[in-house]
mmCIF file of the N, C-alpha and C atoms, coordinates in Angstrom:
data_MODEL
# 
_entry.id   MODEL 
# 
loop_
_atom_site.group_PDB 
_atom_site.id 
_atom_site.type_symbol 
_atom_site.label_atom_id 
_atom_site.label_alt_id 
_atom_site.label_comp_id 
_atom_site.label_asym_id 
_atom_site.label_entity_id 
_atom_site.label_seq_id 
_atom_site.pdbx_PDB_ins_code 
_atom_site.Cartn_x 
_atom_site.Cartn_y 
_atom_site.Cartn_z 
_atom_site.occupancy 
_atom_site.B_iso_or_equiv 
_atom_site.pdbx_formal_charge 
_atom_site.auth_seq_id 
_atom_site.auth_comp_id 
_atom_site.auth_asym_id 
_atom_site.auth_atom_id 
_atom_site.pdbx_PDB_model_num 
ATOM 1   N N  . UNK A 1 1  ? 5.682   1.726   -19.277 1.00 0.00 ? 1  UNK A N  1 
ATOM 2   C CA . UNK A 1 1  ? 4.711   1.012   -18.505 1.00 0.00 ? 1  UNK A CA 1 
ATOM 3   C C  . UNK A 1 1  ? 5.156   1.008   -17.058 1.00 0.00 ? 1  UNK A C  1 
ATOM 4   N N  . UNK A 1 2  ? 4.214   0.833   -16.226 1.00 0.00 ? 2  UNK A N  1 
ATOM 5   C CA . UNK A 1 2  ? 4.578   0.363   -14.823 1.00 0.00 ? 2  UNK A CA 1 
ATOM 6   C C  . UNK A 1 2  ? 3.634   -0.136  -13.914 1.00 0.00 ? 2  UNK A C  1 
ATOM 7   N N  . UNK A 1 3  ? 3.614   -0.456  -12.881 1.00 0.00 ? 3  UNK A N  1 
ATOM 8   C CA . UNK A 1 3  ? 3.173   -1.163  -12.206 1.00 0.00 ? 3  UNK A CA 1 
ATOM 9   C C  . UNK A 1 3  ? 2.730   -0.848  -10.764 1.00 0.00 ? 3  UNK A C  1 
ATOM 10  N N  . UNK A 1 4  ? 2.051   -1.015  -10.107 1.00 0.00 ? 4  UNK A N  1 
ATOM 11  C CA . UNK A 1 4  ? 1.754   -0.977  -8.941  1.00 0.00 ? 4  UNK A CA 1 
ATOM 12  C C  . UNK A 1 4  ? -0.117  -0.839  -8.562  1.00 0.00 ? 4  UNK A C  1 
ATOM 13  N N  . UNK A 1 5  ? -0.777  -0.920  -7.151  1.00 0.00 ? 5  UNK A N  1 
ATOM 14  C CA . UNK A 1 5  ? -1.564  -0.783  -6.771  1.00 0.00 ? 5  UNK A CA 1 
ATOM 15  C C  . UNK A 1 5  ? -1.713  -0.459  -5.544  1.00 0.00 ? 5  UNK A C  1 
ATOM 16  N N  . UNK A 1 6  ? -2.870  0.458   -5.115  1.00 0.00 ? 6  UNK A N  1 
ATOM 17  C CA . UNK A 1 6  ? -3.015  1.287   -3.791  1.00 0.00 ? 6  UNK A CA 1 
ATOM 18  C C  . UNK A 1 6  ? -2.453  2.169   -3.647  1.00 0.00 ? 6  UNK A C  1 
ATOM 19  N N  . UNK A 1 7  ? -1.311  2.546   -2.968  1.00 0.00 ? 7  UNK A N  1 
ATOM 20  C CA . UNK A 1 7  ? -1.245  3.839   -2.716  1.00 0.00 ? 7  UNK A CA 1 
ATOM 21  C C  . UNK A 1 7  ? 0.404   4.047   -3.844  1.00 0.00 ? 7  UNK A C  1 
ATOM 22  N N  . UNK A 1 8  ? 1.014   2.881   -4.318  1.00 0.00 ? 8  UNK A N  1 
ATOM 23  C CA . UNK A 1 8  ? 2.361   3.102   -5.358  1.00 0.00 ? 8  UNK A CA 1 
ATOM 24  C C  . UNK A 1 8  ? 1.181   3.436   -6.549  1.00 0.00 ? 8  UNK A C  1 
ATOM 25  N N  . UNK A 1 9  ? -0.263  2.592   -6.826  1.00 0.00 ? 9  UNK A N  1 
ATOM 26  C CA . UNK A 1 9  ? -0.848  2.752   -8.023  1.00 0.00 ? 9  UNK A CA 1 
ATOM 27  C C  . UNK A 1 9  ? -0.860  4.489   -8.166  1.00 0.00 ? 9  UNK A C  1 
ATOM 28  N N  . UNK A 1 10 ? -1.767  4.626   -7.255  1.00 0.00 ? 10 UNK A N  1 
ATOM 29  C CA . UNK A 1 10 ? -1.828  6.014   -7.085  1.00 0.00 ? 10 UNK A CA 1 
ATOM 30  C C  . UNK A 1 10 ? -0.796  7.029   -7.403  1.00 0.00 ? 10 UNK A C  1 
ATOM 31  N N  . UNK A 1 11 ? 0.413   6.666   -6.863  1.00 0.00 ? 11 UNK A N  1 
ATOM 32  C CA . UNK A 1 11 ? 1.761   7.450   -6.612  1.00 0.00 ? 11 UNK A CA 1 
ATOM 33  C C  . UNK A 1 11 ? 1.628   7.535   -8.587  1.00 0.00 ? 11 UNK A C  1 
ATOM 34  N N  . UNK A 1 12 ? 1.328   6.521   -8.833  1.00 0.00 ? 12 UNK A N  1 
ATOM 35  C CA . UNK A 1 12 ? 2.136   6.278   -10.635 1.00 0.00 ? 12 UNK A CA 1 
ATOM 36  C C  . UNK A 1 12 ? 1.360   7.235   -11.663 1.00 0.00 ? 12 UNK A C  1 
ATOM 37  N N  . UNK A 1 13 ? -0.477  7.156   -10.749 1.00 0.00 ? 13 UNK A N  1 
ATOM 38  C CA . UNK A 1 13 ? -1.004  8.114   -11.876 1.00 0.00 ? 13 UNK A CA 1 
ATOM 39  C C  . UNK A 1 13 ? -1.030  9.466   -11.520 1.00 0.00 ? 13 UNK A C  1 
ATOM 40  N N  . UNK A 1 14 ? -0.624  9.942   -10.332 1.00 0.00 ? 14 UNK A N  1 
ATOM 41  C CA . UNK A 1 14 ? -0.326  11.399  -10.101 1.00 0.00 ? 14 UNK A CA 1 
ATOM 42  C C  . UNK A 1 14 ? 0.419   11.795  -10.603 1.00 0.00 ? 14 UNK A C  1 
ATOM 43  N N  . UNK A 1 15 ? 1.798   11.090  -10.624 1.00 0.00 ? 15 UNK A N  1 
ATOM 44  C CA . UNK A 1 15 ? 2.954   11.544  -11.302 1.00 0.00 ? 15 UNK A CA 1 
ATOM 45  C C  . UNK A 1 15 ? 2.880   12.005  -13.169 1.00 0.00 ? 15 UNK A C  1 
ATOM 46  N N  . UNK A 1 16 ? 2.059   10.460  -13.851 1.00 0.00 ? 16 UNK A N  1 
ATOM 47  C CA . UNK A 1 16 ? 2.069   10.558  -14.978 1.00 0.00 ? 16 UNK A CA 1 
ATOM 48  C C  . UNK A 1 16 ? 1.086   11.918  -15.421 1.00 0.00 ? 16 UNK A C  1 
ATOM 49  N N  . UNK A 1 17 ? -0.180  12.098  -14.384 1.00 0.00 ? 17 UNK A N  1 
ATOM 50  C CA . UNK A 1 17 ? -0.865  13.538  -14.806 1.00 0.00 ? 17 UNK A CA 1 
ATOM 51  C C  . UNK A 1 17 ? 0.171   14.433  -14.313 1.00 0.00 ? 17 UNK A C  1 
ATOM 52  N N  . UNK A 1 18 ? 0.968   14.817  -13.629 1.00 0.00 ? 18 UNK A N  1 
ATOM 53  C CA . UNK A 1 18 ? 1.812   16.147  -13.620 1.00 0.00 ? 18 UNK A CA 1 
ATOM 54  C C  . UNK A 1 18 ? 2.459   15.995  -14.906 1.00 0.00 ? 18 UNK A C  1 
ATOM 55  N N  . UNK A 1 19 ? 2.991   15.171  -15.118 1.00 0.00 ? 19 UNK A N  1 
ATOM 56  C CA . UNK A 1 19 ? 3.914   14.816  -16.645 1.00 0.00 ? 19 UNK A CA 1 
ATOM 57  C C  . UNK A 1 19 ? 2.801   14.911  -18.015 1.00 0.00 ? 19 UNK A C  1 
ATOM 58  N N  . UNK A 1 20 ? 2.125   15.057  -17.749 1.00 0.00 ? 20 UNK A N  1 
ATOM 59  C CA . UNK A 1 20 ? 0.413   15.060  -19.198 1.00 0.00 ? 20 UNK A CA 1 
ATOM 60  C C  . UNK A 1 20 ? 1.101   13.980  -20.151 1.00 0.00 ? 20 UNK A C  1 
ATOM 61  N N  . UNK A 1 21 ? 1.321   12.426  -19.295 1.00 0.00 ? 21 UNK A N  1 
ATOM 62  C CA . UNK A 1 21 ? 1.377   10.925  -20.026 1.00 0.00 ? 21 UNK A CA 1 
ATOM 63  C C  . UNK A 1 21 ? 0.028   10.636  -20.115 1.00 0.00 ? 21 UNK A C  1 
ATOM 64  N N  . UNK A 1 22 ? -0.353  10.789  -21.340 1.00 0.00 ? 22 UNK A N  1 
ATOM 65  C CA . UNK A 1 22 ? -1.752  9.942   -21.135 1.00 0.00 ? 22 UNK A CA 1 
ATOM 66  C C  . UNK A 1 22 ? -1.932  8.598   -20.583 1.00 0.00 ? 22 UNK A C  1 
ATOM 67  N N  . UNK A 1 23 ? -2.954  8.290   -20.311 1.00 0.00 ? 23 UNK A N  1 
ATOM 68  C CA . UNK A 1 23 ? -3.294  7.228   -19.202 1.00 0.00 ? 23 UNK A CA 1 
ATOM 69  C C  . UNK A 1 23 ? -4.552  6.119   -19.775 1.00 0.00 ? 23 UNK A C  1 
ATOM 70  N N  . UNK A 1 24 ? -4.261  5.133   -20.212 1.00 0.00 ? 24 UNK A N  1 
ATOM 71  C CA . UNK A 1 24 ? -5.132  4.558   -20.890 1.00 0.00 ? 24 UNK A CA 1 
ATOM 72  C C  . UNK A 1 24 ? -5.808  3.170   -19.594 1.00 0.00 ? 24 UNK A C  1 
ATOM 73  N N  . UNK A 1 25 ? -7.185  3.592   -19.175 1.00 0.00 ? 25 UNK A N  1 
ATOM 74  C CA . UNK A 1 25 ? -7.278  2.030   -18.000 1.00 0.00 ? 25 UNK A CA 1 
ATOM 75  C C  . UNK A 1 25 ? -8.329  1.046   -18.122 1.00 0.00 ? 25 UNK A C  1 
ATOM 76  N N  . UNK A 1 26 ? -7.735  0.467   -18.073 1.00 0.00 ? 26 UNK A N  1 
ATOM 77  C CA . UNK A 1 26 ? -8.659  -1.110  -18.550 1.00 0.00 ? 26 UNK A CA 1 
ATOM 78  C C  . UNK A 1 26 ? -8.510  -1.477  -16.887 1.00 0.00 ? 26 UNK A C  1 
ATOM 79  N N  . UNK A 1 27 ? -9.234  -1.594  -15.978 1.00 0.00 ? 27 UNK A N  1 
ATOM 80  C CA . UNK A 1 27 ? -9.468  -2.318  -15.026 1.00 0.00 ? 27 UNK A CA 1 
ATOM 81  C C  . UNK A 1 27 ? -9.411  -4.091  -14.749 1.00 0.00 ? 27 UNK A C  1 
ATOM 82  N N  . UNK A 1 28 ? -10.099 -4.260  -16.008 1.00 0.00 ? 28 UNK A N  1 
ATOM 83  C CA . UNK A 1 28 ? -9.880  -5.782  -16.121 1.00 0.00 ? 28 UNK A CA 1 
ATOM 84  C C  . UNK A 1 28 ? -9.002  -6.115  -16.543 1.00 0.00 ? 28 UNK A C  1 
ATOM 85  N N  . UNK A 1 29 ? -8.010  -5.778  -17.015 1.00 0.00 ? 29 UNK A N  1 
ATOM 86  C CA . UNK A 1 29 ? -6.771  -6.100  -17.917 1.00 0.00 ? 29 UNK A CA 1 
ATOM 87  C C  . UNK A 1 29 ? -5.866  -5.800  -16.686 1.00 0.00 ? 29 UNK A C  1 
ATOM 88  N N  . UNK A 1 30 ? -5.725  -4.511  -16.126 1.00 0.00 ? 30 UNK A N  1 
ATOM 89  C CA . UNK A 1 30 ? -5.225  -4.683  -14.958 1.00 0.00 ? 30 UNK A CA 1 
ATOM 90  C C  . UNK A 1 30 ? -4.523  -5.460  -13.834 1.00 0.00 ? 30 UNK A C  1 
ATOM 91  N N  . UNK A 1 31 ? -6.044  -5.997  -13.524 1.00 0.00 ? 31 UNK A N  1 
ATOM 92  C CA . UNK A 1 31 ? -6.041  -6.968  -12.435 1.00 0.00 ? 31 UNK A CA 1 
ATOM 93  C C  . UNK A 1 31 ? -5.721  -8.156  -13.126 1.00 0.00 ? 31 UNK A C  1 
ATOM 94  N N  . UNK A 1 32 ? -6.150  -8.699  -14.272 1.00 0.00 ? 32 UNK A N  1 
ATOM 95  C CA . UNK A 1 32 ? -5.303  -9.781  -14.998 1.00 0.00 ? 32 UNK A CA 1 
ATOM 96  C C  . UNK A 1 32 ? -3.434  -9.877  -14.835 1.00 0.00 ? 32 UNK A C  1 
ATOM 97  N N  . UNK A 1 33 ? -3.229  -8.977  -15.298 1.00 0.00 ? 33 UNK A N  1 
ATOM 98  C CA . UNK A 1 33 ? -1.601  -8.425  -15.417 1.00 0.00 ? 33 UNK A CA 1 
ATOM 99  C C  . UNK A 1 33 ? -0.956  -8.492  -13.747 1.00 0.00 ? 33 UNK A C  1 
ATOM 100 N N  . UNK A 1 34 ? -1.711  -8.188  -13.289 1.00 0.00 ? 34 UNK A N  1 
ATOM 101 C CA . UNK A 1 34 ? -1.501  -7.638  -11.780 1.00 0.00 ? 34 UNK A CA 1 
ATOM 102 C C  . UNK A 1 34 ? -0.528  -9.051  -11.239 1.00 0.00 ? 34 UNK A C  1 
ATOM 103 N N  . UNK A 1 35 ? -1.072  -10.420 -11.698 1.00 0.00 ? 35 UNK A N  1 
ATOM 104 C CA . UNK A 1 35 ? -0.604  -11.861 -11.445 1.00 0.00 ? 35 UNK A CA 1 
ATOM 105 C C  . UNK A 1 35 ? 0.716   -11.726 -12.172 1.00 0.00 ? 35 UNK A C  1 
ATOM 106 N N  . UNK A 1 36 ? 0.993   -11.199 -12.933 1.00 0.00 ? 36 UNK A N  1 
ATOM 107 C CA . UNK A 1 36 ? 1.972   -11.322 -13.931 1.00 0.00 ? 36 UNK A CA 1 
ATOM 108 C C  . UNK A 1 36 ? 3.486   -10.414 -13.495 1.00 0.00 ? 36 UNK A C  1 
ATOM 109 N N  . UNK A 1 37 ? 4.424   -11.472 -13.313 1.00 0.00 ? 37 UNK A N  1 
ATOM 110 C CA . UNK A 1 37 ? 5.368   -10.627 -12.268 1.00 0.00 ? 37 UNK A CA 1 
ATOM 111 C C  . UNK A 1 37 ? 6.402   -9.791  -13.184 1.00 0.00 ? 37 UNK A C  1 
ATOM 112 N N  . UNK A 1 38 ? 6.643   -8.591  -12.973 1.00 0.00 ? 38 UNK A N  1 
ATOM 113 C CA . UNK A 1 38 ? 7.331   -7.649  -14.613 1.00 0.00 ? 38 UNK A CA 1 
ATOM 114 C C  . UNK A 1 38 ? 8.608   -8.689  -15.032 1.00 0.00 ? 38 UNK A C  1 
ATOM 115 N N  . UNK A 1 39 ? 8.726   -8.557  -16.147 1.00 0.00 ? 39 UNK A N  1 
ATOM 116 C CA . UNK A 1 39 ? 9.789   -9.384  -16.909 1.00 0.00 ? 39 UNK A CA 1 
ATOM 117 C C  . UNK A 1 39 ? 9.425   -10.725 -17.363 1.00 0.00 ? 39 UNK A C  1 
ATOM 118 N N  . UNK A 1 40 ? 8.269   -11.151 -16.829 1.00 0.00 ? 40 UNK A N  1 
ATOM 119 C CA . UNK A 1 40 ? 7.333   -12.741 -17.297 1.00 0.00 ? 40 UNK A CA 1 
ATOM 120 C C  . UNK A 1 40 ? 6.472   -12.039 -18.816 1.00 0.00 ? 40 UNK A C  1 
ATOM 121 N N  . UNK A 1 41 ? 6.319   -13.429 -19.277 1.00 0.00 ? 41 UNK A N  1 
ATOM 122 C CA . UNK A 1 41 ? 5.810   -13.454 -20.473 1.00 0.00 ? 41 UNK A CA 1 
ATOM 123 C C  . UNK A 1 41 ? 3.835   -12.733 -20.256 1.00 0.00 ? 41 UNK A C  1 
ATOM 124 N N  . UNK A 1 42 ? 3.420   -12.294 -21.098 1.00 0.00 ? 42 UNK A N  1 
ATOM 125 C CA . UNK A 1 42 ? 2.374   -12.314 -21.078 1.00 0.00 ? 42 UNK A CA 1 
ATOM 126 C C  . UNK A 1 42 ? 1.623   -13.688 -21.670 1.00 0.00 ? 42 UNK A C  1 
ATOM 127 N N  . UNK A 1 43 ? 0.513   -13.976 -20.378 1.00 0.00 ? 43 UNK A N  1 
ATOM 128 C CA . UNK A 1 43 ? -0.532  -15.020 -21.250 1.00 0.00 ? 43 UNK A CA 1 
ATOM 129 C C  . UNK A 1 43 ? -1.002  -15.254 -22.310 1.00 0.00 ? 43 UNK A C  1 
ATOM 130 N N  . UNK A 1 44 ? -1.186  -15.941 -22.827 1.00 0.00 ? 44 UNK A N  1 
ATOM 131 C CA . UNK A 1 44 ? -1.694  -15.784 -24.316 1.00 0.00 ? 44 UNK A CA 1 
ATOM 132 C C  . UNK A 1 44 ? -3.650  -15.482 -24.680 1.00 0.00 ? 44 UNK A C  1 
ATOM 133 N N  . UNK A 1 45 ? -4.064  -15.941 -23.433 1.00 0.00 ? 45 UNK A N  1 
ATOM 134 C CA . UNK A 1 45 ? -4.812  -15.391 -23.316 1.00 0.00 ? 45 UNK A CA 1 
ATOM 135 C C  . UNK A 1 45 ? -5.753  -13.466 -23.255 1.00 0.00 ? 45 UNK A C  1 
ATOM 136 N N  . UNK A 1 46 ? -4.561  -13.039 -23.022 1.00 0.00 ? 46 UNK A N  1 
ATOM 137 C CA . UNK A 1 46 ? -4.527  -11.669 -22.610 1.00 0.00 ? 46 UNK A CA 1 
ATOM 138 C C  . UNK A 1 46 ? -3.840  -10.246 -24.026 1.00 0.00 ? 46 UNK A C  1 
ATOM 139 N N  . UNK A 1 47 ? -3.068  -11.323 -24.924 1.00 0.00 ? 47 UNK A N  1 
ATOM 140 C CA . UNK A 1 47 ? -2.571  -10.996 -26.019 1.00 0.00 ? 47 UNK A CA 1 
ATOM 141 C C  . UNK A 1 47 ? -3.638  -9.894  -26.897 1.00 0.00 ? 47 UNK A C  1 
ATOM 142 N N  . UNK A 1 48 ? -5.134  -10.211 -27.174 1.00 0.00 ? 48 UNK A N  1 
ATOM 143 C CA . UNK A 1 48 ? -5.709  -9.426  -27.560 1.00 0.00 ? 48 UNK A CA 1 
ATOM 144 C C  . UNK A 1 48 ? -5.956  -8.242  -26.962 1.00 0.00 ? 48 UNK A C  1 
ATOM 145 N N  . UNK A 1 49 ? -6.067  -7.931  -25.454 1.00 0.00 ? 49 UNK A N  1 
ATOM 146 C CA . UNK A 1 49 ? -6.460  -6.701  -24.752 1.00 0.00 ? 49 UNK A CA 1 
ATOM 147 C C  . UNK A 1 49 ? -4.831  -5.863  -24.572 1.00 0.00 ? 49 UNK A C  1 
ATOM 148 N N  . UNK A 1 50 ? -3.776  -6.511  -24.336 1.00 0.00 ? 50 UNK A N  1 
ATOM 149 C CA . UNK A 1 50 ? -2.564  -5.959  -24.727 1.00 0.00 ? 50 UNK A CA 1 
ATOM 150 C C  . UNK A 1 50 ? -2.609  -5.370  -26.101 1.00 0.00 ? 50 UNK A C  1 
ATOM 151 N N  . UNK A 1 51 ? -3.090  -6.359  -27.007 1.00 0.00 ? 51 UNK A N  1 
ATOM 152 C CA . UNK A 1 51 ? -2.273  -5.394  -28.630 1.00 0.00 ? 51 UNK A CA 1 
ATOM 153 C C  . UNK A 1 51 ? -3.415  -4.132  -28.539 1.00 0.00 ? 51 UNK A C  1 
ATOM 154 N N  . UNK A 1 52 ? -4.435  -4.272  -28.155 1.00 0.00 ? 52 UNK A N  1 
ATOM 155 C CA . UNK A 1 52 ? -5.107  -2.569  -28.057 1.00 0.00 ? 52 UNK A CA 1 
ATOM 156 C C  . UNK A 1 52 ? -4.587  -1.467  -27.126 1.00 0.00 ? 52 UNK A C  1 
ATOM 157 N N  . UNK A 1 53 ? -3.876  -1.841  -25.844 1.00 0.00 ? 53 UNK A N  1 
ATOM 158 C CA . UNK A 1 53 ? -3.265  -1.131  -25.454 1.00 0.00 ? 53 UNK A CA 1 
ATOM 159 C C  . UNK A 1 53 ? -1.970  -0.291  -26.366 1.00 0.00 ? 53 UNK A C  1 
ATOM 160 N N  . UNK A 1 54 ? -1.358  -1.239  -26.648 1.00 0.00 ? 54 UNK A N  1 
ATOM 161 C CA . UNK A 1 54 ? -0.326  -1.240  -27.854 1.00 0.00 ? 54 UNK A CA 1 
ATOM 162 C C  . UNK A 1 54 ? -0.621  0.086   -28.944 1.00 0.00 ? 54 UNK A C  1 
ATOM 163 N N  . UNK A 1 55 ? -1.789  -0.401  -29.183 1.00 0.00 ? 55 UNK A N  1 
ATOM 164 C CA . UNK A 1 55 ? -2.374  0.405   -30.265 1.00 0.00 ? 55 UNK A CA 1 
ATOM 165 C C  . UNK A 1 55 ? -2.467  2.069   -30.201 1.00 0.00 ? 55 UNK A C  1 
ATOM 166 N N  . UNK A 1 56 ? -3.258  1.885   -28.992 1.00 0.00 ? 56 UNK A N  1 
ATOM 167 C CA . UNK A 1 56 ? -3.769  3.265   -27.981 1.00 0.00 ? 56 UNK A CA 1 
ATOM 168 C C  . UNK A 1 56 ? -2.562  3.977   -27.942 1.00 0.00 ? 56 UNK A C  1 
ATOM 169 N N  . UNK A 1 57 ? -1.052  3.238   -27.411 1.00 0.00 ? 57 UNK A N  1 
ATOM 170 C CA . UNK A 1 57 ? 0.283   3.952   -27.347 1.00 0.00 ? 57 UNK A CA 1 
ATOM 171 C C  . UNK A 1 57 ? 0.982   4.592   -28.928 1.00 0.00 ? 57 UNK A C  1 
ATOM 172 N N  . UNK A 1 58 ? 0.818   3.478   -29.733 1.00 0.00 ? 58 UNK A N  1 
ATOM 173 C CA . UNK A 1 58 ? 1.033   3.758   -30.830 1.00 0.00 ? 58 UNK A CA 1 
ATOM 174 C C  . UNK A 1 58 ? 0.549   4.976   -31.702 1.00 0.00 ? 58 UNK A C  1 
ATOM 175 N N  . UNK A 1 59 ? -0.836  5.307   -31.018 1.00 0.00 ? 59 UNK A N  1 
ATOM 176 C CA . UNK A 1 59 ? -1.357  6.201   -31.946 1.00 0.00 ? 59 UNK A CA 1 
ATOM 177 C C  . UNK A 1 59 ? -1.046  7.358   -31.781 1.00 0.00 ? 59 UNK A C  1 
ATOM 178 N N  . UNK A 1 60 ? -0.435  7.449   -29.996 1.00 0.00 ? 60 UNK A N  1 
ATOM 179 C CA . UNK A 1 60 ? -0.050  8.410   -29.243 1.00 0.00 ? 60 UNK A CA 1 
ATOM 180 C C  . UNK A 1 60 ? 1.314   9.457   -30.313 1.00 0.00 ? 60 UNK A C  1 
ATOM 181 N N  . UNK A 1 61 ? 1.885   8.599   -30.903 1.00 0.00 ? 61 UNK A N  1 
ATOM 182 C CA . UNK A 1 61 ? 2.877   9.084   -31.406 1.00 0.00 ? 61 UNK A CA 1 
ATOM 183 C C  . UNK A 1 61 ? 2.547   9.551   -33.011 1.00 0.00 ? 61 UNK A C  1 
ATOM 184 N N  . UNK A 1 62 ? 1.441   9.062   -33.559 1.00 0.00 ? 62 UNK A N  1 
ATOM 185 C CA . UNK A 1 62 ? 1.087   10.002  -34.738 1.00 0.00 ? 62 UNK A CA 1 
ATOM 186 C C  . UNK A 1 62 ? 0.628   10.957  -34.895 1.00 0.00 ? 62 UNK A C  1 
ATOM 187 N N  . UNK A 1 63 ? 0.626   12.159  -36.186 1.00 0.00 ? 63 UNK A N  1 
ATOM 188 C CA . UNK A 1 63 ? 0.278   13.392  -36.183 1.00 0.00 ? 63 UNK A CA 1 
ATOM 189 C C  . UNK A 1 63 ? -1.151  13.338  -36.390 1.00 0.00 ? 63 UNK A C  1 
ATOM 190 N N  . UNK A 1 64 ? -2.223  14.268  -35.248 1.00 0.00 ? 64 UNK A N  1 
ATOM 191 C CA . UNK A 1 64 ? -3.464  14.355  -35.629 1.00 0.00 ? 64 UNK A CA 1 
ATOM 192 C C  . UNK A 1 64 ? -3.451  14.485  -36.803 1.00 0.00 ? 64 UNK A C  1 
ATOM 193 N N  . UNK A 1 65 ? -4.771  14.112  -37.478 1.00 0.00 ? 65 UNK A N  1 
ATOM 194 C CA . UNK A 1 65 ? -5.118  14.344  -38.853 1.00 0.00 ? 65 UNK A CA 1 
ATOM 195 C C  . UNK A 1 65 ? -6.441  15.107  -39.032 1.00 0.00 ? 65 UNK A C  1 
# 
């Protein structure tokens, strides 16, 4: 995971497309998180749009079927 917006945001998804990291973006989840300083807990509010992210990563690592 990582973090940033404007021109570091930018910096993060250029990099991850040269690297072919897929890129999963929730805009609203985003800017939610965005308040959230790295190493703080996530809200509990926000817990459901995280575990789909989660998910999205997770699936990343199974064999198509």
């Amino acid at each position: 995971m990582a973090k940033g917006k404007g021109t570091i945001g930018a910096k993060i998804i250029e990099v991850a497309k040269a690297h072919d990291i897929p890129i999963e973006e929730n805009e609203v989840l985003a800017g939610a998180l965005s308040n959230v300083e790295l190493g703080d807990e996530i809200p509990e509010e926000l817990y459901k749009a995280v575990a789909e992210v989660l998910v999205f990563v997770l699936n990343l690592s199974r064999p198509m079927r």
